[in-house]
Backbone as CSV, one residue per row, in Angstrom:
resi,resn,N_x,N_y,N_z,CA_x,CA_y,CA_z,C_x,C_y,C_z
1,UNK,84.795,30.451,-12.999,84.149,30.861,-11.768,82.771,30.206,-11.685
2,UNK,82.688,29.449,-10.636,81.155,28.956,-10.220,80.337,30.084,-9.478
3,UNK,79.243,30.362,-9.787,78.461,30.796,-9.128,77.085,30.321,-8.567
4,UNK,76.433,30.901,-7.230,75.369,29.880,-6.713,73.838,31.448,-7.238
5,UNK,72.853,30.793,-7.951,72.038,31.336,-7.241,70.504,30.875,-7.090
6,UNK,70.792,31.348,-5.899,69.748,31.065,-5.030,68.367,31.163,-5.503
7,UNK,67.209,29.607,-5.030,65.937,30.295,-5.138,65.238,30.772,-4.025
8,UNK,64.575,31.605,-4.396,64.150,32.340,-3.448,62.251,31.821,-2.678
9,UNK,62.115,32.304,-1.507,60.827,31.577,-1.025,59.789,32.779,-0.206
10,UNK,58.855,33.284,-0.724,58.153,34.286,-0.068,57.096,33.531,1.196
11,UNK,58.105,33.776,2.175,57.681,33.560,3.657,55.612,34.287,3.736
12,UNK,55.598,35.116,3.142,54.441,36.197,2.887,54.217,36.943,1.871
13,UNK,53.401,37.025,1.181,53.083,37.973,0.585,51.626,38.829,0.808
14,UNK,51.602,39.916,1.649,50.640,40.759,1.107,50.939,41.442,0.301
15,UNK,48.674,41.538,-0.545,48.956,42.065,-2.061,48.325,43.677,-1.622
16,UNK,48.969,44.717,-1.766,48.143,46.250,-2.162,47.357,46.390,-3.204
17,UNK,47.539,47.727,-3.504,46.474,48.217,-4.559,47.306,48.395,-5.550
18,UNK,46.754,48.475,-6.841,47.617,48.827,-8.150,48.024,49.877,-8.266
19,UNK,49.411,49.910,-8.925,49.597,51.819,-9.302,49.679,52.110,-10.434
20,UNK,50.000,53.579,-10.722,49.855,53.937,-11.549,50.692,53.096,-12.707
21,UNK,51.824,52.739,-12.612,52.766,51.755,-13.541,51.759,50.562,-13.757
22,UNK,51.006,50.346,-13.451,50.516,49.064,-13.531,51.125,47.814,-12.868
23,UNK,52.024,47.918,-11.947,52.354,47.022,-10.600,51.873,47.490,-9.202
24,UNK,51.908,46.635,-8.626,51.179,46.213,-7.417,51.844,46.320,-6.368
25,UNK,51.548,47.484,-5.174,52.438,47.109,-3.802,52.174,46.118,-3.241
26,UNK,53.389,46.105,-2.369,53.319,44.699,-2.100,54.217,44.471,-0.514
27,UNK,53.968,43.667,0.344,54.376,43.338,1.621,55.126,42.003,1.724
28,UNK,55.923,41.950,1.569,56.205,40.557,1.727,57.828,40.069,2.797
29,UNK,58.053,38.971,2.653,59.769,38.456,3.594,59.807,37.554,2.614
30,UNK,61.006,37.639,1.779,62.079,36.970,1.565,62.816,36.296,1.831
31,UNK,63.123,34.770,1.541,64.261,34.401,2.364,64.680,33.456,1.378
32,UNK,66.324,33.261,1.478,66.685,32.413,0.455,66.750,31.131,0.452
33,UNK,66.647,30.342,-0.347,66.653,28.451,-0.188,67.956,27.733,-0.161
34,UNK,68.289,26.970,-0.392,69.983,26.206,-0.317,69.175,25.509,-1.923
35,UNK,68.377,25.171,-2.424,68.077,24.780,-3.793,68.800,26.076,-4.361
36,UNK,69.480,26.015,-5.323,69.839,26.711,-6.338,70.756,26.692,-7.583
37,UNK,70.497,27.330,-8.559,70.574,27.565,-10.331,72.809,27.721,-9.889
38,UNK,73.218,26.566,-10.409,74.354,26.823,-10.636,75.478,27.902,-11.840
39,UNK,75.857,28.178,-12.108,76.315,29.348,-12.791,77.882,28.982,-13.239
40,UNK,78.398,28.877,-14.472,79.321,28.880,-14.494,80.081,30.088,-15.300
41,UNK,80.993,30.947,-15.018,81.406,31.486,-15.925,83.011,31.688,-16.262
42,UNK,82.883,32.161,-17.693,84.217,32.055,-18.179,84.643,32.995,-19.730
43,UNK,85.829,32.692,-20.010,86.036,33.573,-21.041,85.061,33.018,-22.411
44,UNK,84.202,33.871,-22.864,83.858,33.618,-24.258,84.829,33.111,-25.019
45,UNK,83.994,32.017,-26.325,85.253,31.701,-27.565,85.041,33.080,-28.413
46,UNK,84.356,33.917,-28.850,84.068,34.928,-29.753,84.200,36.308,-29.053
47,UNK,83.579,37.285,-29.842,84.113,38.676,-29.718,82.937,38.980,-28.730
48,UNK,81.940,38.449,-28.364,80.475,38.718,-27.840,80.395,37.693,-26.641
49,UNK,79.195,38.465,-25.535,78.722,37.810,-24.447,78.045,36.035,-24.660
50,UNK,78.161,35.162,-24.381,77.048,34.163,-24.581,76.748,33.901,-23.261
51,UNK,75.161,33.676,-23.583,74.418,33.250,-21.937,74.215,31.774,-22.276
52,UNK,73.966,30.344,-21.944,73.071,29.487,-22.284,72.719,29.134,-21.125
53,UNK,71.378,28.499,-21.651,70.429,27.789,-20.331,70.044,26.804,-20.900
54,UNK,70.753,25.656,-20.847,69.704,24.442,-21.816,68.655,24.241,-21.308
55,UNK,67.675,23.926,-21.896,65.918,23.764,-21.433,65.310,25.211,-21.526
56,UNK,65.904,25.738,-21.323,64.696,27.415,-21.225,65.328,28.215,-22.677
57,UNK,64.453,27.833,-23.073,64.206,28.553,-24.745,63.914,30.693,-24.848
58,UNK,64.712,30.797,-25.883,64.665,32.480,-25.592,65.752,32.688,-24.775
59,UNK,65.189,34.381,-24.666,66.368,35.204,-24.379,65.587,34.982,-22.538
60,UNK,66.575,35.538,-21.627,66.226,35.218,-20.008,67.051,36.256,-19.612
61,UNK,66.239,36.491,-18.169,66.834,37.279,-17.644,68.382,37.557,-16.999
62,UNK,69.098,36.324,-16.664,70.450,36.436,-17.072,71.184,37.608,-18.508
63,UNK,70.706,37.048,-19.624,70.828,37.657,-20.840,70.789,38.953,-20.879
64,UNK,69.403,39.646,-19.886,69.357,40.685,-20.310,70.446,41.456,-18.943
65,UNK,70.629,41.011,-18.293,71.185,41.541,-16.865,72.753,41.757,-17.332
66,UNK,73.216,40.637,-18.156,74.850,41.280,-18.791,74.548,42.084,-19.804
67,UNK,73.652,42.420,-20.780,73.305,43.051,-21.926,73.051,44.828,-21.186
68,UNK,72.576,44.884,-19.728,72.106,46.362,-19.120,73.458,46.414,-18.488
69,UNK,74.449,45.919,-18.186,75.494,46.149,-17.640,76.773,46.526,-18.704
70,UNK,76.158,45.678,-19.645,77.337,46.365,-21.188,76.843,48.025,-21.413
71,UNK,75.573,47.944,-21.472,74.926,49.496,-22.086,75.372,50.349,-20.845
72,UNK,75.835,50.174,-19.291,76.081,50.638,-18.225,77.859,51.100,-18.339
73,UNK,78.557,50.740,-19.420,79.863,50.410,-19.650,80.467,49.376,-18.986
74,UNK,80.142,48.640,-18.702,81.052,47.784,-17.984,81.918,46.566,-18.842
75,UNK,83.725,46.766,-18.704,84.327,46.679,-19.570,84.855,45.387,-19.316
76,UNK,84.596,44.482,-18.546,85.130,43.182,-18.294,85.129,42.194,-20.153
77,UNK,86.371,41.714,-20.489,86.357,40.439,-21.523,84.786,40.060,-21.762
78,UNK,84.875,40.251,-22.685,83.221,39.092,-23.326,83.249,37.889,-22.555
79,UNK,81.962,37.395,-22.292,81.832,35.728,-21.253,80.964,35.016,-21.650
80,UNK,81.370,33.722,-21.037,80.043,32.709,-21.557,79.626,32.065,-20.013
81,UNK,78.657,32.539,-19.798,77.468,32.665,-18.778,76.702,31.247,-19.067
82,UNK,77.131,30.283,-18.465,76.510,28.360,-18.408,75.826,28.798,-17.926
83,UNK,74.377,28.312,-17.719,73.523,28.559,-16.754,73.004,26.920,-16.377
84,UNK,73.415,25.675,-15.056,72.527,24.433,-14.762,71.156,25.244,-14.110
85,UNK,69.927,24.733,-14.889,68.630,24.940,-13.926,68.702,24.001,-12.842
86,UNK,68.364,24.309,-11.652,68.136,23.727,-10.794,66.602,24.087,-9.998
87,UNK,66.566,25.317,-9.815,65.662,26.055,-10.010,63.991,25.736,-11.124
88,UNK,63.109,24.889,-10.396,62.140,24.842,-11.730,61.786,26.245,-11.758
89,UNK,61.699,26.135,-13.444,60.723,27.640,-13.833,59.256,28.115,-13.695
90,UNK,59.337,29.151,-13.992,57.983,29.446,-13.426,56.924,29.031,-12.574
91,UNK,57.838,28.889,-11.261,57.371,28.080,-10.090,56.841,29.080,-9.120
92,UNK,56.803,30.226,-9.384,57.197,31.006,-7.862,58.298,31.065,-6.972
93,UNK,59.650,30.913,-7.370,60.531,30.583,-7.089,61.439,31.470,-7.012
94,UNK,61.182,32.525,-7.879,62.352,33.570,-8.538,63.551,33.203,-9.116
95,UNK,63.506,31.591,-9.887,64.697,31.325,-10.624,65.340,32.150,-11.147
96,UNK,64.900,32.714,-12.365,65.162,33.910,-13.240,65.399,34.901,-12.748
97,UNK,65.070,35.701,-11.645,65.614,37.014,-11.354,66.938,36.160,-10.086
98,UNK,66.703,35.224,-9.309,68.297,34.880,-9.211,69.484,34.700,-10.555
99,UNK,69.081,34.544,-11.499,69.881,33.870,-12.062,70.577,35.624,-12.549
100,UNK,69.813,36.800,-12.685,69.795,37.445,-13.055,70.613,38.487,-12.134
101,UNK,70.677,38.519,-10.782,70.829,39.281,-9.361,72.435,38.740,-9.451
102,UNK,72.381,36.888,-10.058,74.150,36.646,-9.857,74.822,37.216,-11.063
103,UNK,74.586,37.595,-11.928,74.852,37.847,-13.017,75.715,39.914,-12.772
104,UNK,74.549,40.149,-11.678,74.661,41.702,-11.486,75.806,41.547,-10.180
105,UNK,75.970,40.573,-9.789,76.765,40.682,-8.745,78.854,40.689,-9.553
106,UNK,78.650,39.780,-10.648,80.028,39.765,-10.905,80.445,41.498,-11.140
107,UNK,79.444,42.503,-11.835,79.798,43.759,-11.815,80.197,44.339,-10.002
108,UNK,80.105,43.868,-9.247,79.590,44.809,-7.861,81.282,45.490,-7.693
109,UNK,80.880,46.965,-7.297,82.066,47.619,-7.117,83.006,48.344,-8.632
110,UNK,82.170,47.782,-9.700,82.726,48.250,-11.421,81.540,49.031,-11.892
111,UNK,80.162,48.787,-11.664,78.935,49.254,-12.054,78.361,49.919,-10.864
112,UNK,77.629,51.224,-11.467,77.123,52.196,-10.197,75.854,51.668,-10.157
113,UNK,75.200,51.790,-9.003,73.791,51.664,-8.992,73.069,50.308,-9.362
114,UNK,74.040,49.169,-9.162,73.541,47.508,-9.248,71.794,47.610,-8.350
115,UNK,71.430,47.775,-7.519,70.326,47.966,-7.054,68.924,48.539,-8.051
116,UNK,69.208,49.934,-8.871,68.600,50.387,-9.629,68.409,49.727,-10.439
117,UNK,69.470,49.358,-11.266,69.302,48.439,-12.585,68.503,47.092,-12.170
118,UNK,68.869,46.390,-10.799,68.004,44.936,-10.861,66.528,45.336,-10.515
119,UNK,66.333,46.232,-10.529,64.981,46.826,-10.541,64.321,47.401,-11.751
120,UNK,65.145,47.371,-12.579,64.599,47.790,-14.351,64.487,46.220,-15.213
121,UNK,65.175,45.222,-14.195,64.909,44.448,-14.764,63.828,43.203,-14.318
122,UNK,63.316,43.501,-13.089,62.088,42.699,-12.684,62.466,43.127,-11.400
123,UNK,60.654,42.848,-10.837,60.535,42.773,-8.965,60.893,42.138,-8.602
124,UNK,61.313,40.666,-8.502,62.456,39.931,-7.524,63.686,40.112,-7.543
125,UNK,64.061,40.853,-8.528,65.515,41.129,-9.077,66.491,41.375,-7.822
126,UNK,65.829,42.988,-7.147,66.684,43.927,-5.882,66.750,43.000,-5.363
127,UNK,66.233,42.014,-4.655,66.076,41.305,-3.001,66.923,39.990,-3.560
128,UNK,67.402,39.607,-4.510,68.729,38.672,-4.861,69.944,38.925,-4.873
129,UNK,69.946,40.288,-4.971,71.435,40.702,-4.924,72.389,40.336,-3.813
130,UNK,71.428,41.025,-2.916,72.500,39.740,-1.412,71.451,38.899,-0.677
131,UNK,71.270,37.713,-1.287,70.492,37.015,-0.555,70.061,36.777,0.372
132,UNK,69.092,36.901,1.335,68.875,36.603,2.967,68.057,37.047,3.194
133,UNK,67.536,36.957,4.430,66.033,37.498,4.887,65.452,38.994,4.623
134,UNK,64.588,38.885,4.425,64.492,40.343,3.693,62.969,40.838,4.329
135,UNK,63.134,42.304,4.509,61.582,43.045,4.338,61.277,43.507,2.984
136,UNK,60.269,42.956,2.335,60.461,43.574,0.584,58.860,44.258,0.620
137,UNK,59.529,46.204,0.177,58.214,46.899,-0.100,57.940,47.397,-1.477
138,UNK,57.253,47.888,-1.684,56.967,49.066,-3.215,56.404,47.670,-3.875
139,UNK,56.911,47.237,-5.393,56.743,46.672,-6.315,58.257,45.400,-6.078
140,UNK,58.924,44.998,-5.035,59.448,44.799,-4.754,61.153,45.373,-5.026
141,UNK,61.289,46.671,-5.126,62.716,47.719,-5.051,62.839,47.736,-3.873
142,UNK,62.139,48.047,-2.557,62.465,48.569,-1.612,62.987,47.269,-0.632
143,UNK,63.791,46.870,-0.420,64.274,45.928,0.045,65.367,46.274,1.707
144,UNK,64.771,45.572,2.389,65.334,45.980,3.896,65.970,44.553,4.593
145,UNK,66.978,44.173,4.623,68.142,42.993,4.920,67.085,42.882,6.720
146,UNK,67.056,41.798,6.711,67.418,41.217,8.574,67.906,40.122,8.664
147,UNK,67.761,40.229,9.944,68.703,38.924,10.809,68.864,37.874,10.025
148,UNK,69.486,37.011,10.250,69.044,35.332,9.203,69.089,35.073,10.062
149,UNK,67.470,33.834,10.201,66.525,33.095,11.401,66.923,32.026,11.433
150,UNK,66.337,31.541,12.786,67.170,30.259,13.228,66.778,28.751,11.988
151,UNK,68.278,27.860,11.715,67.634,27.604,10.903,66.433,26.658,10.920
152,UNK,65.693,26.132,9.370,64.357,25.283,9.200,64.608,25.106,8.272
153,UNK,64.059,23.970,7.612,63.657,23.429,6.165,62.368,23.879,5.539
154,UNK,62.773,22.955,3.975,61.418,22.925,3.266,61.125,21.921,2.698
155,UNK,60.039,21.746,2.263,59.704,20.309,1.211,58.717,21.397,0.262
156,UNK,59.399,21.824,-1.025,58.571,22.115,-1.837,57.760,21.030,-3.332
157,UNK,56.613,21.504,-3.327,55.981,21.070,-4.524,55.782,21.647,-5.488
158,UNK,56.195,21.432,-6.819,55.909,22.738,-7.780,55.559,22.368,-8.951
159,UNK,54.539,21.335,-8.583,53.454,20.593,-9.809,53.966,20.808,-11.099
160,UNK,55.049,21.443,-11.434,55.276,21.300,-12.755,55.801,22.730,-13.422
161,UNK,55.540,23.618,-12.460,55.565,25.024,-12.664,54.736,25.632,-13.909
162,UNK,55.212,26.627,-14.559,54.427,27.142,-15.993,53.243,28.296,-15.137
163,UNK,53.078,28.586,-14.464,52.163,29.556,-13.960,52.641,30.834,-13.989
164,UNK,52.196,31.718,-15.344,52.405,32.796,-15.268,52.472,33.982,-14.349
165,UNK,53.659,34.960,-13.713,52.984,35.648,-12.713,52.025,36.785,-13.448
166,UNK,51.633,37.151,-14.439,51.020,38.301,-14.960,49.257,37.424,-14.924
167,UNK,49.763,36.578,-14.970,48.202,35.794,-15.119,47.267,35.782,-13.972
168,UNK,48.341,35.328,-12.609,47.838,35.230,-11.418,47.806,36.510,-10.571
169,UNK,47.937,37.938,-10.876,47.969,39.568,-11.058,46.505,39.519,-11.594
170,UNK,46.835,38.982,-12.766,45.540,39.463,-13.258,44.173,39.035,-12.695
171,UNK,44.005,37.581,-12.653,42.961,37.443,-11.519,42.677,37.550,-9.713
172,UNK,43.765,38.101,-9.476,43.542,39.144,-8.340,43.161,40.266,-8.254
173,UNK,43.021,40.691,-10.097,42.420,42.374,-10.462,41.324,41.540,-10.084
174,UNK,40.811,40.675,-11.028,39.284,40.242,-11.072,38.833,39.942,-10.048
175,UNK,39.248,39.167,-8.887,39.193,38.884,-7.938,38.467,40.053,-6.761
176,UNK,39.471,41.425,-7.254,39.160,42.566,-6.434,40.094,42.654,-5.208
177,UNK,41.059,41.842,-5.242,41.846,42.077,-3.840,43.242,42.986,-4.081
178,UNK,43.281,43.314,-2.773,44.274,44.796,-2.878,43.963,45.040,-0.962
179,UNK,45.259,45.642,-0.305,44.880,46.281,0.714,45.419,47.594,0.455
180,UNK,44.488,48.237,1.469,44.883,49.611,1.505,46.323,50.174,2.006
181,UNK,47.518,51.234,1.653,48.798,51.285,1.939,48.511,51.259,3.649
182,UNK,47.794,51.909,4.383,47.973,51.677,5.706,48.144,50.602,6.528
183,UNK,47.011,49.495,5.672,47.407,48.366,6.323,48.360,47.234,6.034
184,UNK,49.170,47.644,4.784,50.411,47.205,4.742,51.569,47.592,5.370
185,UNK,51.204,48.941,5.415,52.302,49.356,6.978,52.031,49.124,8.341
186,UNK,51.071,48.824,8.568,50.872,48.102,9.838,51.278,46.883,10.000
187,UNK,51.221,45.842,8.553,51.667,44.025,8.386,53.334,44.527,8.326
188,UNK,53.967,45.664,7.912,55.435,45.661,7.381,55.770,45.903,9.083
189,UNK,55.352,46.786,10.327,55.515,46.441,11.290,55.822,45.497,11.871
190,UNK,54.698,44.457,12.017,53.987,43.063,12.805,55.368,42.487,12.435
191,UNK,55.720,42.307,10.832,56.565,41.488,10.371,58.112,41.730,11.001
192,UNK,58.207,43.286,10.682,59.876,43.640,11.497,60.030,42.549,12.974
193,UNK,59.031,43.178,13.901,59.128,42.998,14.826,59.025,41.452,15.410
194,UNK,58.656,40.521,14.253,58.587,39.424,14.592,60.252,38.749,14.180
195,UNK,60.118,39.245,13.105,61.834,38.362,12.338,62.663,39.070,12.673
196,UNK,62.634,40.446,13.194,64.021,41.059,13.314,64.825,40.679,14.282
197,UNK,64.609,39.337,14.985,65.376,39.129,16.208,66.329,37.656,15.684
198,UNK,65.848,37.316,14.543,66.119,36.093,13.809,65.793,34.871,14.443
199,UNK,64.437,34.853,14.714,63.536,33.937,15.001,63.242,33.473,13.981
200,UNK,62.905,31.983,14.026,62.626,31.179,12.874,61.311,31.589,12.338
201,UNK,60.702,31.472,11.080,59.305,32.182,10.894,58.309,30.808,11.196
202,UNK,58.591,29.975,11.496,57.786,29.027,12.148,57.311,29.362,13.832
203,UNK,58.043,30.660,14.650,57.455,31.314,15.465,56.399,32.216,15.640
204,UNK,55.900,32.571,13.986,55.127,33.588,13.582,54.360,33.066,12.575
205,UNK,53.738,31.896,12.772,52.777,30.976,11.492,51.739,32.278,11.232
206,UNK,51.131,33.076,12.065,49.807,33.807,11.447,49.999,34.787,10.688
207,UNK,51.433,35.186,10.688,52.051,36.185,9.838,52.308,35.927,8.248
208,UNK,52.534,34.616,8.198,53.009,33.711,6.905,51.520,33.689,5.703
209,UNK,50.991,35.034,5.449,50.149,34.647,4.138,50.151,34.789,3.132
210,UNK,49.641,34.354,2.123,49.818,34.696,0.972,48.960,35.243,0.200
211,UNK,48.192,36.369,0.181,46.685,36.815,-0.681,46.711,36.472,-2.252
212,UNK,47.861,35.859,-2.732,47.807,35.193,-4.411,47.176,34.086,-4.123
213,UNK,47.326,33.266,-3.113,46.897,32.205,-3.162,45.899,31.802,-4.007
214,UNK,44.839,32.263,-3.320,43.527,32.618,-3.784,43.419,32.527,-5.622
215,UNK,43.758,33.570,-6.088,44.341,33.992,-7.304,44.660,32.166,-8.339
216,UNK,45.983,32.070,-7.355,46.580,31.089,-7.987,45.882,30.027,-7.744
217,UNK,45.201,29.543,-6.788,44.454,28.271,-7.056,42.985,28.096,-8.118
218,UNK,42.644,29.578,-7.812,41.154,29.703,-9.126,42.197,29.507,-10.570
219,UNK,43.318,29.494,-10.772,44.294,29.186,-12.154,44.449,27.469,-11.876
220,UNK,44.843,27.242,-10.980,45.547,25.783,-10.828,44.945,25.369,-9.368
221,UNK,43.680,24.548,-9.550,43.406,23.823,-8.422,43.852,22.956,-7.206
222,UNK,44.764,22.194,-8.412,45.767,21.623,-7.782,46.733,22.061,-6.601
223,UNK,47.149,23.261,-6.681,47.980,23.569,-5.722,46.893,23.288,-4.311
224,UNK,45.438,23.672,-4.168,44.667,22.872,-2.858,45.437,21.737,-2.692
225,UNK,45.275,21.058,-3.076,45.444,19.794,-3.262,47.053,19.071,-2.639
226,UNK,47.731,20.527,-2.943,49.428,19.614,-2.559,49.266,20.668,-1.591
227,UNK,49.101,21.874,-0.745,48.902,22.264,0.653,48.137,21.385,1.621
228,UNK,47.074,20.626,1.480,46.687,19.708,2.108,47.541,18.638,2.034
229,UNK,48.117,18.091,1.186,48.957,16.839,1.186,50.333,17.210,2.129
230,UNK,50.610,18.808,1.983,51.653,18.941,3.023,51.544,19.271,4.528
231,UNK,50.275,19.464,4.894,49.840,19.734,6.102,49.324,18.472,6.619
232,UNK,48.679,16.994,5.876,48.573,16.199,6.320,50.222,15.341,6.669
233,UNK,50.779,15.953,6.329,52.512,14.940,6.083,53.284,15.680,7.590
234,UNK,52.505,16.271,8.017,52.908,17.092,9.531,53.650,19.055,9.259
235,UNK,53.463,19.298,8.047,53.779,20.894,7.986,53.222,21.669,9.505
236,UNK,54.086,21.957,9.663,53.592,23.571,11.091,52.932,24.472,10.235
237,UNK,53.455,24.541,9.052,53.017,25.876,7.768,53.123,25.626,6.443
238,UNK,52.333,25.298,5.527,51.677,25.332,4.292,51.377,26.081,3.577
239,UNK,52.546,27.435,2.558,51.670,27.880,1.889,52.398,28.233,0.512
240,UNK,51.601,29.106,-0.303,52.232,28.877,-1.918,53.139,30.012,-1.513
241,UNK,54.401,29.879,-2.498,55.269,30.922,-3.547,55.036,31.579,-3.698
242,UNK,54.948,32.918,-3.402,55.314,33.989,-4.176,53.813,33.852,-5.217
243,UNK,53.877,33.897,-6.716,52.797,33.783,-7.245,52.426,31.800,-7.669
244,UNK,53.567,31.156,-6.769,52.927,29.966,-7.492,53.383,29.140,-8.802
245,UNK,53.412,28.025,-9.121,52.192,26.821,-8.469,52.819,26.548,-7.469
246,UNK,54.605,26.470,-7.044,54.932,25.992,-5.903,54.515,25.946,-4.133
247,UNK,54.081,24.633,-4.021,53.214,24.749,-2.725,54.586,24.057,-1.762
248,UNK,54.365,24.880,-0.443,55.783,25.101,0.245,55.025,24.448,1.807
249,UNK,56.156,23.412,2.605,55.888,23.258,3.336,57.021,23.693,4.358
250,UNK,57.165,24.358,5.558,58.076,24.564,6.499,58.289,23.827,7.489
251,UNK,59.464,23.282,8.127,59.579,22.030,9.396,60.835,22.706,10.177
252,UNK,61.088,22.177,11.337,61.931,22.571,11.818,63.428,22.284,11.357
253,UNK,63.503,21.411,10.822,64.747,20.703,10.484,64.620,19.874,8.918
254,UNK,66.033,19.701,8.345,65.864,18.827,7.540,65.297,17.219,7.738
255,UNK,65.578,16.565,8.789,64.711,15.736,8.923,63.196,15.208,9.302
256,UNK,62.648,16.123,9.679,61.526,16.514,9.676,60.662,16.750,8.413
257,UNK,61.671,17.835,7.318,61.018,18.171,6.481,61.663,16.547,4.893
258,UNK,62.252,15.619,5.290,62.637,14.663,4.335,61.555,13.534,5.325
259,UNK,61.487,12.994,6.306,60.149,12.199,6.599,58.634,12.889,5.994
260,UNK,58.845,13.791,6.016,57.284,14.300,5.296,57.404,14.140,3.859
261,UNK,58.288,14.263,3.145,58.722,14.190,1.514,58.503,12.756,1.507
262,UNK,58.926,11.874,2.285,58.934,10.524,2.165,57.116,10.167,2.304
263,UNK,56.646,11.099,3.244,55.220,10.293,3.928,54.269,10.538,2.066
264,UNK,54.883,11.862,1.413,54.134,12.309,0.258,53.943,11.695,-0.879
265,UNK,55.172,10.981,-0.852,55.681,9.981,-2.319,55.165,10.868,-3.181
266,UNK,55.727,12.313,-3.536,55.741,12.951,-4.820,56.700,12.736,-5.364
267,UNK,56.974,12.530,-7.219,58.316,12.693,-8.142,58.660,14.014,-7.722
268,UNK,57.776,15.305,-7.424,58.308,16.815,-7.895,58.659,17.394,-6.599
269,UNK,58.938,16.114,-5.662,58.928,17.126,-4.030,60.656,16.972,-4.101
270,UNK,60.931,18.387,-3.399,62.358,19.079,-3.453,62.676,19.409,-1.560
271,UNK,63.623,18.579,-0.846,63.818,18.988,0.410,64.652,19.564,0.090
272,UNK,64.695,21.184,1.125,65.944,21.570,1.236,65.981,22.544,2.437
273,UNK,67.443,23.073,3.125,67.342,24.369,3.892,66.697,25.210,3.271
274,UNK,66.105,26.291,4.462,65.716,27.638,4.078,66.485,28.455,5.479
275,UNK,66.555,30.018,4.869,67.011,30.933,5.418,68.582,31.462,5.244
276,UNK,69.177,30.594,4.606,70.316,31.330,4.354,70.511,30.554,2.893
277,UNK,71.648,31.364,1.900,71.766,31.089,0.859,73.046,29.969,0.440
278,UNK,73.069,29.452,-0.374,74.273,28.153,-0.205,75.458,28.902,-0.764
């Protein structure tokens, strides 16, 4: 069995205040990329699960996502879980909790409560399970499906990835930024009412921010550096990932967004659809 999963692209992120867990509310839209982490699976040679990911060293969240579904009982044959990256890591991307969301999907309908569990296992986890445009609240559990918008491309940059998200958290503590819950329910409004008709989010550029930014460029300067290079290449909208380094440009079309990849002459630039999952 092949499986696709998807990386994922935070159209927005507003950041809240910290809670008591020590995560962060949070405002954001979701939407999935056509880039994505191929999956193969099949019968194990041995008595036990195997995950591999060549290149990503350690145990991953795949790993642990069949390992909470064994402790859940779930009685399917032992498997060996291929994992192709396609997906760079630690990009802002949510490689890993896709890789992790497809993993929870082969249980769907055998395991109770797939939602709960991809939420014990990280905040991008819930909003992969069925890929597509999303309202994502709390610490990212609270996850609300819409329309899928008309489609658009991307040309992402992701300098190389390696940008911790706990790192770029953390200097947003230092930083001091946080909004208050009211006025994230006022942005979780603005936002319904703009995408829920499945309008492209290139209809709603002032909506599209990211308050890590900030964060993530006092870590990695560079990312300035490739948002300007994508706004000079003709972007409508320029902004980082989720927590980053990936700097994201939006166009109306794939050709639009592959003449700008071309105008950039980056090795690390990636065209692809956005808004629905491949």
């Amino acid at each position: 069995m092949l499986v696709h999963a998807p990386a994922k692209l935070n159209l927005c992120l507003y950041l809240g205040e910290r809670r008591g867990d020590g995560l962060h509310e949070l405002c954001s839209l979701f939407e999935p990329l056509a880039l994505a982490d191929l999956i193969e699976v099949s019968p194990a040679g041995g008595p036990g699960d195997e995950v591999i990911c060549p290149g990503v060293e350690g145990e991953n969240l795949a790993a642990r996502a069949l390992a909470a579904l064994r402790r859940r009982g779930w009685e399917r044959e032992p498997l060996r879980v291929e994992i192709e990256k396609r997906v760079p890591v630690a990009a802002g991307l949510g490689g890993g909790s896709g890789d992790a969301a497809a993993v929870l999907r082969l249980a769907a309908g055998e395991v109770a409560d797939l939602q709960g569990l991809a939420a014990e296992l990280g905040a991008d986890v819930p909003s992969q399970l069925r890929p597509g445009l999303a309202l994502v609240r709390g610490a990212g559990e609270r996850v609300e499906p819409l329309p899928q918008p008309t489609a658009h491309a991307a040309v992402l940059l992701p300098d190389g990835g390696g940008l911790r998200t706990a790192d770029v958290f953390a200097e947003a503590d230092r930083l001091g930024l946080g909004r208050d819950g009211g006025e994230l329910e006022g942005l979780a409004a603005r936002l319904r009412a703009a995408a829920g008709a499945g309008a492209s989010p290139l209809a709603y550029p002032e909506l599209l921010v990211n308050d890590l930014e900030a964060p993530a460029r006092s870590l990695r300067p560079a990312i300035g550096d490739a948002l300007d290079e994508l706004r000079e290449a003709g972007a409508p909208v320029a902004l980082l990932s989720g927590s980053g380094p990936t700097a994201v440009g939006l166009f109306a079309d794939l050709a639009a967004a592959s003449a700008a990849a071309a105008a950039i002459d980056r090795d690390d630039a990636i065209v692809c659809a956005a808004g629905s999952a491949p």
